[in-house]
N, C-alpha and C positions, 0 to 999 in steps of 0.2 A: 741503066740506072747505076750511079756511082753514089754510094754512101761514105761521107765523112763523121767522124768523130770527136769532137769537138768539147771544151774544156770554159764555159761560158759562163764563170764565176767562180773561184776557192772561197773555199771558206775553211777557218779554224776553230771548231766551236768550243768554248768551255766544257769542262768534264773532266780531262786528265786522261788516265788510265780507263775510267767510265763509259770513255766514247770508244776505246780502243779493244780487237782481237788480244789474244795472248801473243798471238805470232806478231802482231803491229808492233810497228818500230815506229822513233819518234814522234812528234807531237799530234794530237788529230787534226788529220786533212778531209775532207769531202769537197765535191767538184761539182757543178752542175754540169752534168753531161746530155749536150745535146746535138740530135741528129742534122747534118745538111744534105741534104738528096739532090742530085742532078741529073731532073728528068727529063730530056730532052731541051728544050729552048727556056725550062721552068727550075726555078729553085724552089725546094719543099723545105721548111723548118721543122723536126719535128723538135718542140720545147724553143723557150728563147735563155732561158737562163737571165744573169743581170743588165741591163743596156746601159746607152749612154746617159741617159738623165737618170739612172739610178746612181751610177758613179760620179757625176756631174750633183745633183743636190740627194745625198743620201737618207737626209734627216725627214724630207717632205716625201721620198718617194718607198721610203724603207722603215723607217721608223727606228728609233732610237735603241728601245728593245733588242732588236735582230743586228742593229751593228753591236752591240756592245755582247748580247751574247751567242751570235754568231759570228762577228768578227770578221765580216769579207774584206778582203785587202783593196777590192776595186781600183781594179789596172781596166783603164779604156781599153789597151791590149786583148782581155778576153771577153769584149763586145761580141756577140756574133758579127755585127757589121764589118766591125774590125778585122774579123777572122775572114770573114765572106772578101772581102778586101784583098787582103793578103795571099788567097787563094789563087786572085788575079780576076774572080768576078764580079757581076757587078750587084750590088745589094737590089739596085732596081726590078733584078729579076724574080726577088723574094713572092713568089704569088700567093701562098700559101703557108698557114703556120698553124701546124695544131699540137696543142696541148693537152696533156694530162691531167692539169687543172689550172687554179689560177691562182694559187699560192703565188704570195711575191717574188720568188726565187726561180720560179717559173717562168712568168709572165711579164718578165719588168725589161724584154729586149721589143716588147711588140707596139711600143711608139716608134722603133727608128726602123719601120716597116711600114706606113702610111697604107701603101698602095696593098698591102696583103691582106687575102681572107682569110679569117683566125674562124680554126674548126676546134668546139670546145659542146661537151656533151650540155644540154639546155638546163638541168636540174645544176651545173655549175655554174653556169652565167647566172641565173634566178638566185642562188645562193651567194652568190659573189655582188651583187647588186643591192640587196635585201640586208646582208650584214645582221641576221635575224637575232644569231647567237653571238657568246662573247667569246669565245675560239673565235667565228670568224671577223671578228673586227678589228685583228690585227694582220691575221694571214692576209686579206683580200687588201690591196691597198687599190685605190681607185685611178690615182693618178696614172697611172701603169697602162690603164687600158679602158677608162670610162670615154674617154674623147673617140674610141676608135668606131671606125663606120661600117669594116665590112666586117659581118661576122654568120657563120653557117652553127647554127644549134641544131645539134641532132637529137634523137631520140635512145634511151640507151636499149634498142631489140634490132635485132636483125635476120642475119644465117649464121650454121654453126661453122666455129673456125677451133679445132680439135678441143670440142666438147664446153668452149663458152659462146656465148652470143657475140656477134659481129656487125658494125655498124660497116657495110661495103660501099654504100650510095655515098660520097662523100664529094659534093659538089666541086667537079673539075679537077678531080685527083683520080689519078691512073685505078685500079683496080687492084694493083698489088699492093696500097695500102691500105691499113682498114685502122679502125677506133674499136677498141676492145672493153666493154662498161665493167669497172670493179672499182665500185662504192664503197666508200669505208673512210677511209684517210679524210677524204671529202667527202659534201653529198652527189658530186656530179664527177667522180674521180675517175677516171679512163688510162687503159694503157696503147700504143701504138704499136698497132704489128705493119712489117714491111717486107715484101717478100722480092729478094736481092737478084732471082734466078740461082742462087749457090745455096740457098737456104734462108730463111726466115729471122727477122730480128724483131725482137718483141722490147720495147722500152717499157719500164713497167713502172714509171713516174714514180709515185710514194707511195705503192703497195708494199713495200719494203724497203731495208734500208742499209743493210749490210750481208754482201757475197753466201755467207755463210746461213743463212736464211734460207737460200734455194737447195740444199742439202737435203741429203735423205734423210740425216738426224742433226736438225736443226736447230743451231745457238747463232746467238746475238748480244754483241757488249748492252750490257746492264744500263748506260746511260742512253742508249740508242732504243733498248728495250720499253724503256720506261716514256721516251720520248713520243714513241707510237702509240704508245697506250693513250698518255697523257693531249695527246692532238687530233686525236683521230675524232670526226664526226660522229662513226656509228663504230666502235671499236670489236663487235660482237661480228658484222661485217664485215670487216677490214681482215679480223685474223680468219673466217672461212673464207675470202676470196683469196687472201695469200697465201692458206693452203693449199685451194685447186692449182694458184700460178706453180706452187712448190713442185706440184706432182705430175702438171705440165713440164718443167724443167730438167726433171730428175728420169721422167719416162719416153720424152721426146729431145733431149741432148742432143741427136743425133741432124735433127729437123731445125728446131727453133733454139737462137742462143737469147735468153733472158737476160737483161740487166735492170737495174733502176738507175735512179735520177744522180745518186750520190756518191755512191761507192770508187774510191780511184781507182782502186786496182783495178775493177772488173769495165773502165775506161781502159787503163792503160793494156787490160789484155783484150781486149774489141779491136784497138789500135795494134797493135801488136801482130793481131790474127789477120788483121786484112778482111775481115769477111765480103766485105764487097765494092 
């Protein structure tokens, strides 16, 4: 199993200093980081980040809101497709793509995946679908992924994977990765773990949002702060599961490396480390 690390949308959000550590230099950056696994004769997505018909019609598939105050630069360049491409393989083999949830920023590379089955926890799809609340009527954009055919909903219960429940049965994917349920950000918000043979990588979608989070003593820029508060489904949720993740990260270092969806730095050192 070879994992890539992948860089499948910038974005520069508004805020200033708000979005930024003390140690942060220059303007705010955040990335969608997402996984490409190569499982034998299969390609694994984990996350798609932005795709081509989001960079191609931005205002119908992104909504006006999110370009204007997240500002993604949308280079065709960091399609996954595009990346998968350049790799030298072939996007055909894309079989699989699961997600952490179905936030646009997420989910907006899995039209130029047809042939792939999108694994996504079932209380997300039902939420993503229903559009019930007014949070999610902008996060879930439909165009992204209402056309697509194959799709695996799971349940969020399983076995334990050090100390949370574990979704293992995940139709037609190897057994070293699993769906991890931690609800909050969303109603159906999941994270992915993937076990490399060297150790463990945990993508931990929008259970948090900046490196410094997974600390023993734990801070986060103020506009980043507030941000999670302000989006979260069930926000009461969202901060007891990113505690447990906290204390996963801080007590098994050794085992599982944690990241989330956004952070560049903790991209650029995944990429760096080589982990698998």
């Amino acid at each position: 199993m070879r994992v890539h690390h992948l860089n499948c949308g910038s974005m520069h959000p508004l805020g200033g200093r708000l979005m930024l550590a003390a140690e942060d230099a220059g303007p705010p950056h955040m990335v969608c980081h997402v996984l490409l696994i190569e499982t034998g004769d299969t390609l694994v997505l984990v996350e798609t980040g932005l795709g081509t018909e989001d960079v191609r019609h931005p205002d119908v598939r992104l909504g006006k809101p999110f370009r204007h105050i997240v500002r993604p630069p949308l280079r065709p360049a960091e399609t996954a497709i595009e990346q998968i491409r350049g790799l030298g393989l072939n996007p055909d083999d894309v079989r699989h793509i699961l997600l952490t949830h179905l936030d646009l920023d997420h989910a907006g590379g899995v039209t130029d995946f047809p042939q792939a089955r999108v694994h996504v926890l079932a209380d997300e799809k039902a939420a993503a679908d229903a559009h019930a609340h007014w949070k999610e009527r902008e996060r879930y954009r439909p165009p992204q992924f209402a056309s697509h055919k194959h799709w695996s909903l799971h349940q969020p219960d399983g076995e334990a994977w050090f100390g949370f429940d574990a979704v293992r049965e995940l139709e037609g994917l190897p057994p070293e990765i699993l769906m991890i349920p931690l609800a909050g950000h969303t109603r159906g918000h999941a994270a992915i773990a993937v076990d490399t043979g060297a150790g463990w990588l945990l993508h931990a979608g929008d259970a948090y949002f900046h490196r410094h989070e997974m600390q023993a003593k734990p801070r986060c820029p103020l506009g980043l702060r507030l941000f999670q508060q302000l989006v979260a489904m069930d926000n009461e949720r969202r901060a007891a599961n990113q505690d447990r993740l906290r204390q996963l990260a801080v007590s098994q270092a050794n085992e599982v490396r944690v990241f989330c969806a956004h952070d560049a730095a903790e991209l650029a050192q995944c990429r760096a480390s080589r982990p698998a």
